[in-house]
Every structure is written in structure tokens, then in C-alpha cells.
VOKE-640718 format. One record per residue (C-alpha): x, y, z; chain; residue number from 1. Coordinates in steps of 0.02 Angstrom, whole numbers. Layout:
N
px/py/pz/chaine/num
X/Y/Z/A/NUM
...
This chain:
122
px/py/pz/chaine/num
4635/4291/3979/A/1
4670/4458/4037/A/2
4832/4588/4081/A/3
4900/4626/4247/A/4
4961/4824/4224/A/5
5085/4866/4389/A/6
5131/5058/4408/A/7
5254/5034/4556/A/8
5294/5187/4676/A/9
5239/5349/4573/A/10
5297/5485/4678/A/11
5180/5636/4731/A/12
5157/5766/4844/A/13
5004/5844/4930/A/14
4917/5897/5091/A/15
4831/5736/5158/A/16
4814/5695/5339/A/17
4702/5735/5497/A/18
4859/5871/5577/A/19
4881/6032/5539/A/20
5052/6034/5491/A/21
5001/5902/5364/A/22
4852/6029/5285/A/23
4989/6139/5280/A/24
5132/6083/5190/A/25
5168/5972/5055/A/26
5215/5781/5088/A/27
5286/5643/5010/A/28
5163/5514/4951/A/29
5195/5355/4830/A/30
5068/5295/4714/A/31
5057/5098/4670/A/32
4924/5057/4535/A/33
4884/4887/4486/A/34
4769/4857/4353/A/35
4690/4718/4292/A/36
4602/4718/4100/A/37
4526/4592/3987/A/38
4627/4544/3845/A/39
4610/4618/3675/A/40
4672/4589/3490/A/41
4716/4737/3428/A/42
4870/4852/3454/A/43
4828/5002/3472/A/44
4848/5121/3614/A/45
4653/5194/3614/A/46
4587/5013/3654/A/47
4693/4996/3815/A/48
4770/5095/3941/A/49
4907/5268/3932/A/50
5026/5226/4073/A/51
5104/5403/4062/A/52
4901/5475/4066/A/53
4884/5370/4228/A/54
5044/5435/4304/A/55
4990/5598/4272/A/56
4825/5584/4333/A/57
4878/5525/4512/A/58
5029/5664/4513/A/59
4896/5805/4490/A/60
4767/5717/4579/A/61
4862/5703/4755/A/62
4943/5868/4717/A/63
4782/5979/4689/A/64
4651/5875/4797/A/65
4674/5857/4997/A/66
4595/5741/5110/A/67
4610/5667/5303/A/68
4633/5486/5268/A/69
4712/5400/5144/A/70
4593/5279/5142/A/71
4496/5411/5041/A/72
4642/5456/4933/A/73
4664/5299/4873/A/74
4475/5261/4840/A/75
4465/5424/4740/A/76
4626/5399/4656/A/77
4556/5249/4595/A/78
4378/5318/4530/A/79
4468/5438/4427/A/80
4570/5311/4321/A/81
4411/5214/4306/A/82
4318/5370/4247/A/83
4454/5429/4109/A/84
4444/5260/4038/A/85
4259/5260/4065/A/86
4242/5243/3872/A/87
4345/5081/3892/A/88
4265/5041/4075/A/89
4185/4849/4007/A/90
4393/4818/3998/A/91
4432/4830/4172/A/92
4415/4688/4275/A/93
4491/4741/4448/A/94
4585/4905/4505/A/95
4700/4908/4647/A/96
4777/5104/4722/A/97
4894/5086/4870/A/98
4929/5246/4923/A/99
5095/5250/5045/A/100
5130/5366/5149/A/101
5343/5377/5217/A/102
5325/5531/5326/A/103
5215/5501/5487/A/104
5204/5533/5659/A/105
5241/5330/5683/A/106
5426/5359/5547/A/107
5549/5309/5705/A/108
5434/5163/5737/A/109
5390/5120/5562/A/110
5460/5115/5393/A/111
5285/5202/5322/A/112
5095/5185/5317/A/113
5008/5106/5165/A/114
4839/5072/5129/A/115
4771/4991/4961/A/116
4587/4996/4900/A/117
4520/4853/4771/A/118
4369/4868/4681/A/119
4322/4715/4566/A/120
4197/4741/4400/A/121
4110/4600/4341/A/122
């Protein structure tokens, strides 16, 4: 038995990209988080996850950190929610961090640019 724990669309902003103009000023990114934990019995908040810590995490995180590829952002997005919780880590059984990004070069051929990284504990 386990939870599935969906953060949809968490909006950010940050310098990420391999141009210039994308080092240089802020952009719109959107943050989906999908979680997956074992189940537990009791209910309290300090034996699962803070959905509002998470959200904040990723907000500061894409804000204060810059990198060329998203593929990286969303890797490291996702190995700082597993290191907060790293006193709960035995409870995670996969994490999933699409990072999507609206505002390209390819936004009059496209509707945006995602890419998702999984990682699955055993």
C-alpha cells in the first residue's frame, strides 16, 4: 500500500537555459512533483510529507540556483526534496520532477518544453 502525492504546476522563476538572454533575466518555469510514499498509520505531519515545505523548496530552488538544461533542474530539484525528508528517506518509494518550461525559442511552434526525471528507491 502506499500514497501517490501530485503537486501540479508550481510556478517559479529563474535563469535556466544555454542563451544569454535566458542567464540574464528571469523566466517562467512550472514545477510538477509527484511523489510516491509507503503507507503509514499514524497522523501526524512529521511522519510524512509538508506540501507547503515542498512548494517552497522548488520556488527558492529554481529562483536562487541556475543551470543550462533542465534536465539538470529537474534532477536537482528532485535530490533536494529527497534530502529534506532524508530523515524520512526509507518512506519514499519513487519521485517524479517535471520541470516545464512555456517561454522558448520553439513558443510559435510549441505550446512549451517539459522534461520529467524519475528516480525509484527500493
Amino acid at each position: 500500500m502506499s500514497f501517490d502525492i501530485n503537486i501540479s504546476k508550481i510556478k517559479c522563476f529563474g535563469k535556466h537555459g544555454i542563451y544569454d538572454h535566458e542567464k540574464q533575466n528571469d523566466q517562467e518555469f512550472l514545477v510538477d512533483v509527484h511523489i510516491n510514499i509507503s503507507d503509514f498509520s499514524v497522523d501526524d505531519i512529521n511522519k510524512t510529507l509538508n506540501y507547503e515545505e515542498i512548494v517552497n523548496l522548488v520556488i527558492k530552488f529554481v529562483n536562487t540556483e541556475s543551470y543550462d538544461l533542465i534536465e539538470t533542474l529537474a534532477k536537482q530539484i528532485s535530490e533536494q526534496i529527497v534530502l529534506k525528508y532524508a530523515k524520512n528517506e526509507s518512506m519514499f518509494r519513487e519521485i517524479k520532477v517535471t520541470v516545464h518550461k512555456p517561454d522558448t525559442i520553439l513558443k510559435d511552434r510549441t505550446e512549451g518544453i517539459s522534461v520529467s526525471y524519475r528516480e525509484e528507491f527500493k
